[in-house]
Residue frames as a rotation matrix with the C-alpha (Angstrom) as fourth column:
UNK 1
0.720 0.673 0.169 -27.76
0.569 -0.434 -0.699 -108.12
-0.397 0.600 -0.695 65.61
UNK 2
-0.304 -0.919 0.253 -25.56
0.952 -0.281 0.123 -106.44
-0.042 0.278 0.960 63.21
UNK 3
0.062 0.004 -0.998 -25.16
0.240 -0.971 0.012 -102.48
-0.969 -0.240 -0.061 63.14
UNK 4
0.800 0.514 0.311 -25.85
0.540 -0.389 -0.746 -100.85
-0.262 0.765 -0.589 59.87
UNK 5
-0.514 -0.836 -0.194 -22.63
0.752 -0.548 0.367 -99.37
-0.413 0.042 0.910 58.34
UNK 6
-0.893 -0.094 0.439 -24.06
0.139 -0.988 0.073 -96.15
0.427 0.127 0.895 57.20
UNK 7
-0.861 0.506 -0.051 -27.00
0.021 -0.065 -0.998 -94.21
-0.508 -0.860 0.045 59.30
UNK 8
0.377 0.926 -0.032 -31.08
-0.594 0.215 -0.775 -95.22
-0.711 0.311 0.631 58.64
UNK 9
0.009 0.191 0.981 -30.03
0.033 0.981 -0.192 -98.09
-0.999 0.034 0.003 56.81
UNK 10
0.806 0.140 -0.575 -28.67
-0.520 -0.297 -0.801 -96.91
-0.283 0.944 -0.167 53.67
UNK 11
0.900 -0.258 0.351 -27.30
0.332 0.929 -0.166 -99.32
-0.283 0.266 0.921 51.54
UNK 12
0.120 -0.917 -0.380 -23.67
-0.290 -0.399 0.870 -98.53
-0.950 0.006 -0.314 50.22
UNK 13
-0.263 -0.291 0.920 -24.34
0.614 0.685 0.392 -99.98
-0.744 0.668 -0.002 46.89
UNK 14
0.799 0.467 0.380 -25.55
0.589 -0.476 -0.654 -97.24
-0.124 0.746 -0.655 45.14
UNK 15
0.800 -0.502 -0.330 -22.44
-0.491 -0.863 0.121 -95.27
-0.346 0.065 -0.936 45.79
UNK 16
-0.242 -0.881 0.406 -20.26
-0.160 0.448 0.879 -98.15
-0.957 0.148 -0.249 44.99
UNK 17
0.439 0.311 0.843 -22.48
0.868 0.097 -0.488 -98.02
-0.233 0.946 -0.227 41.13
UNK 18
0.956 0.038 0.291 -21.42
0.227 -0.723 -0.653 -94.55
0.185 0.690 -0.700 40.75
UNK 19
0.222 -0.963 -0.152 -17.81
-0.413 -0.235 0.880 -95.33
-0.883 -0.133 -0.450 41.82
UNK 20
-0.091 -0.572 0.815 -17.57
0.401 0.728 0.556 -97.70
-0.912 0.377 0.163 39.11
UNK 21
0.450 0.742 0.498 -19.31
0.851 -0.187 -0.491 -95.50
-0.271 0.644 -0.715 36.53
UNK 22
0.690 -0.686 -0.229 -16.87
-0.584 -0.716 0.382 -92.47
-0.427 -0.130 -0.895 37.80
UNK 23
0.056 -0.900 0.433 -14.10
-0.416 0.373 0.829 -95.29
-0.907 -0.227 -0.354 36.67
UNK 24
0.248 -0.024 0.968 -15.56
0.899 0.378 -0.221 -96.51
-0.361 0.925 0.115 33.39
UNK 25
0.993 0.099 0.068 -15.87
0.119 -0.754 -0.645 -92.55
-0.013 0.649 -0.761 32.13
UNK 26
0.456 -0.889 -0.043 -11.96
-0.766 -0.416 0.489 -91.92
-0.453 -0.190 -0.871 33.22
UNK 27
-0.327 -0.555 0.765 -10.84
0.133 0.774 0.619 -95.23
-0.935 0.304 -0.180 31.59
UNK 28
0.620 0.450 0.642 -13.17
0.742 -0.071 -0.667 -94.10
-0.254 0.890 -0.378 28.42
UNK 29
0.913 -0.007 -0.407 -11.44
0.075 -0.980 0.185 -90.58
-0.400 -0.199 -0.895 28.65
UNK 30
0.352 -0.902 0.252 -8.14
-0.391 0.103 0.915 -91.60
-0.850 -0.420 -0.317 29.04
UNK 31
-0.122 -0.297 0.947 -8.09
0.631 0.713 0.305 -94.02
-0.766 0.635 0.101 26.05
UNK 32
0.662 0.351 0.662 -9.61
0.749 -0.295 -0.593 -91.37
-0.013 0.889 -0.458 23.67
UNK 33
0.828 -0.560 0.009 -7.07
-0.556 -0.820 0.136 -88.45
-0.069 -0.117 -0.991 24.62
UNK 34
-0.013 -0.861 0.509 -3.61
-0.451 0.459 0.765 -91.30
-0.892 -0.220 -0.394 24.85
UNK 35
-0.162 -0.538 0.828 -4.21
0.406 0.728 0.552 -93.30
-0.900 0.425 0.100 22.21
UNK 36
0.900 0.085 0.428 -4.57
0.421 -0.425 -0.801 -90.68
0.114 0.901 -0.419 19.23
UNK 37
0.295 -0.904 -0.310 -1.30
0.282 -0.227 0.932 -90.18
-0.913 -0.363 0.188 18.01
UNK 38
0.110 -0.153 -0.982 0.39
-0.624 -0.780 0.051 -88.24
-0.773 0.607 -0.182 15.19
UNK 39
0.362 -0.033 0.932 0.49
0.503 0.848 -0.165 -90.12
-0.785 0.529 0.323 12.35
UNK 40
-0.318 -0.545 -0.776 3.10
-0.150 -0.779 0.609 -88.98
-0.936 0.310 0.166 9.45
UNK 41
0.782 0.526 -0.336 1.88
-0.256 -0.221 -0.941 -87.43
-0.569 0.822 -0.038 6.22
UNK 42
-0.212 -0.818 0.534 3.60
0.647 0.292 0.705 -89.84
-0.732 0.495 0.467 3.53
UNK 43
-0.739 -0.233 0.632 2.35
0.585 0.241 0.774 -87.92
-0.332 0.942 -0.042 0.72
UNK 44
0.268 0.882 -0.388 -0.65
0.244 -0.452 -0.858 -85.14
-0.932 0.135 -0.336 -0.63
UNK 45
-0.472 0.412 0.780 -2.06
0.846 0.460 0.269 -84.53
-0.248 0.787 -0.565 -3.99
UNK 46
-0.956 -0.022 -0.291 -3.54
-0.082 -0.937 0.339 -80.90
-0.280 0.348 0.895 -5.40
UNK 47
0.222 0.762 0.608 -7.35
0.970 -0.107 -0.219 -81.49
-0.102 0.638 -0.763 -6.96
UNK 48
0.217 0.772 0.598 -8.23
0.826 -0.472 0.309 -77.97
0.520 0.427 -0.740 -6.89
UNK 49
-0.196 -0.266 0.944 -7.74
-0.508 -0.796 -0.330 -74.11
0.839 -0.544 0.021 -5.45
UNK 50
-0.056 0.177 0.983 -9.31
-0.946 -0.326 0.005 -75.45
0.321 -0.929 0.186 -2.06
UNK 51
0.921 0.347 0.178 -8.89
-0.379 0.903 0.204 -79.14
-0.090 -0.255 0.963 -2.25
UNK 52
-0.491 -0.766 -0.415 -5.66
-0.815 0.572 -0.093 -81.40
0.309 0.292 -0.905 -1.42
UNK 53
0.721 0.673 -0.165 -5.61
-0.383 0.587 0.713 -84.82
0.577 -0.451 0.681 -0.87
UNK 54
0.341 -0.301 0.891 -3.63
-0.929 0.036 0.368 -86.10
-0.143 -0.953 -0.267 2.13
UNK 55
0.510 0.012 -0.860 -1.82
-0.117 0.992 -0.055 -89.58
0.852 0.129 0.507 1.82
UNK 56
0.176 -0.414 0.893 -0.57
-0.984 -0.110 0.143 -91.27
0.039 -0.903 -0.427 4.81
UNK 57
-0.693 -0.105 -0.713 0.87
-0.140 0.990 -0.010 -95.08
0.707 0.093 -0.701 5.99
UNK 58
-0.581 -0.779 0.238 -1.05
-0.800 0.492 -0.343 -97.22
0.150 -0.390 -0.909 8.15
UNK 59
-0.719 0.091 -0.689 -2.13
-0.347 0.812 0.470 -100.06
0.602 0.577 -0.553 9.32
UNK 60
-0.503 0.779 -0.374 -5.15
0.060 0.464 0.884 -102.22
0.862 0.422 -0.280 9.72
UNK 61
0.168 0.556 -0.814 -7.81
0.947 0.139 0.290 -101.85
0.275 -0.819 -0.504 12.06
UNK 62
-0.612 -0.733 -0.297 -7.09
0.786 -0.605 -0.128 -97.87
-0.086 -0.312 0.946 12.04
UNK 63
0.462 0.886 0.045 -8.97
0.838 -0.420 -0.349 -94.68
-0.290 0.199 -0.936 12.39
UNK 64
-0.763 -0.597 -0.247 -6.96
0.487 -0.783 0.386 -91.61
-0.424 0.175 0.889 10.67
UNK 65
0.320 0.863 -0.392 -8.12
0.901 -0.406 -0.157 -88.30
-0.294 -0.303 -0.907 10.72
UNK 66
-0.445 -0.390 0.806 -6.86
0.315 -0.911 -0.266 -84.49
0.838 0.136 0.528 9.53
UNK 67
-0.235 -0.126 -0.964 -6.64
0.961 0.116 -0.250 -83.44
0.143 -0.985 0.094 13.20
UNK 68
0.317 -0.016 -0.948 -5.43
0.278 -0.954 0.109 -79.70
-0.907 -0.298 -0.298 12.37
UNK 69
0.054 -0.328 0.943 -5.22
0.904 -0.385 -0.186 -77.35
0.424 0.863 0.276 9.47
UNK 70
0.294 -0.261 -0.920 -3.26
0.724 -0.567 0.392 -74.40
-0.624 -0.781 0.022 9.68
UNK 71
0.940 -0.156 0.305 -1.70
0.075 -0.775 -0.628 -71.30
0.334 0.613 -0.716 8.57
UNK 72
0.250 -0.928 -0.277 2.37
0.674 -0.038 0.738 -70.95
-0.695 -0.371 0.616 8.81
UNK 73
0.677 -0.148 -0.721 3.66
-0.532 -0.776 -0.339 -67.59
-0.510 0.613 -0.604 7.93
UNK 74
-0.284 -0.949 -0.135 6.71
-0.542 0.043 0.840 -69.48
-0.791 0.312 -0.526 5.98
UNK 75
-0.832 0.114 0.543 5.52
0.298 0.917 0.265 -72.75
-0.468 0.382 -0.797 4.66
UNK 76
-0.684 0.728 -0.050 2.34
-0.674 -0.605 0.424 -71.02
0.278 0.324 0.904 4.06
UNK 77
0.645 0.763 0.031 -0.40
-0.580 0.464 0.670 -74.44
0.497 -0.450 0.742 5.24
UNK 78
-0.757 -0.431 0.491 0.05
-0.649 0.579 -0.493 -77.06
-0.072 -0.692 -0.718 8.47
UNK 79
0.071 0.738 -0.671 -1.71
-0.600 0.569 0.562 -80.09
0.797 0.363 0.483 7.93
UNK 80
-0.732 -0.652 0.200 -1.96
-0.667 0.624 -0.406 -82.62
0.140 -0.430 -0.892 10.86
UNK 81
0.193 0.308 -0.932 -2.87
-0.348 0.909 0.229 -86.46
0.918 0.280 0.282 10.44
UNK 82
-0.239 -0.244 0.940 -3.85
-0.970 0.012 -0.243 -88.00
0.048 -0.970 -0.240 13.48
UNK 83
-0.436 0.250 -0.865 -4.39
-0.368 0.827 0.425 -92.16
0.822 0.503 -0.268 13.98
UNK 84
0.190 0.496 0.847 -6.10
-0.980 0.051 0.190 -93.98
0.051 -0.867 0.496 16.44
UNK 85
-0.698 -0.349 -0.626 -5.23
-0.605 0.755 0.253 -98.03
0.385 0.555 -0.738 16.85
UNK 86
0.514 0.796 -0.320 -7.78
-0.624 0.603 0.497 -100.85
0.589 -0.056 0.806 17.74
């Protein structure tokens, strides 16, 4: 007769679901914080008092974003263009 590995006969699969679940969210995590990277501003455009537009390079299968807008006491705005790749 075999002995039960944990005590009253609880199964060990449920804790091995929420190891793997604990392991998809940290592989999900990981990819969304690592793979967004800076992504350089080729180029911006004026419309209006409160509107620029933002040109950047790249390339296919991208997601690019205006990460951060800033204030710099010199320069006077900080723009940053972030990409994501596929």
């Amino acid at each position: 007769m075999k002995r039960p590995l944990l005590p009253l006969g609880r199964s060990i699969r449920p804790r091995r679901r929420w190891l793997v679940l604990a392991a998809a969210v940290v592989i999900v995590v990981a990819y969304v914080r690592l793979g967004d990277v800076a992504d350089p501003v080729w180029g911006y455009r004026v419309i209006d008092d409160r509107t620029i537009e933002v040109q950047t390079i790249t390339g296919p299968y991208t997601w690019t974003r205006v990460a951060t807008v800033g204030r710099v006491q010199r320069a006077g705005s900080m723009i940053v263009v972030s990409a994501r790749f596929a």
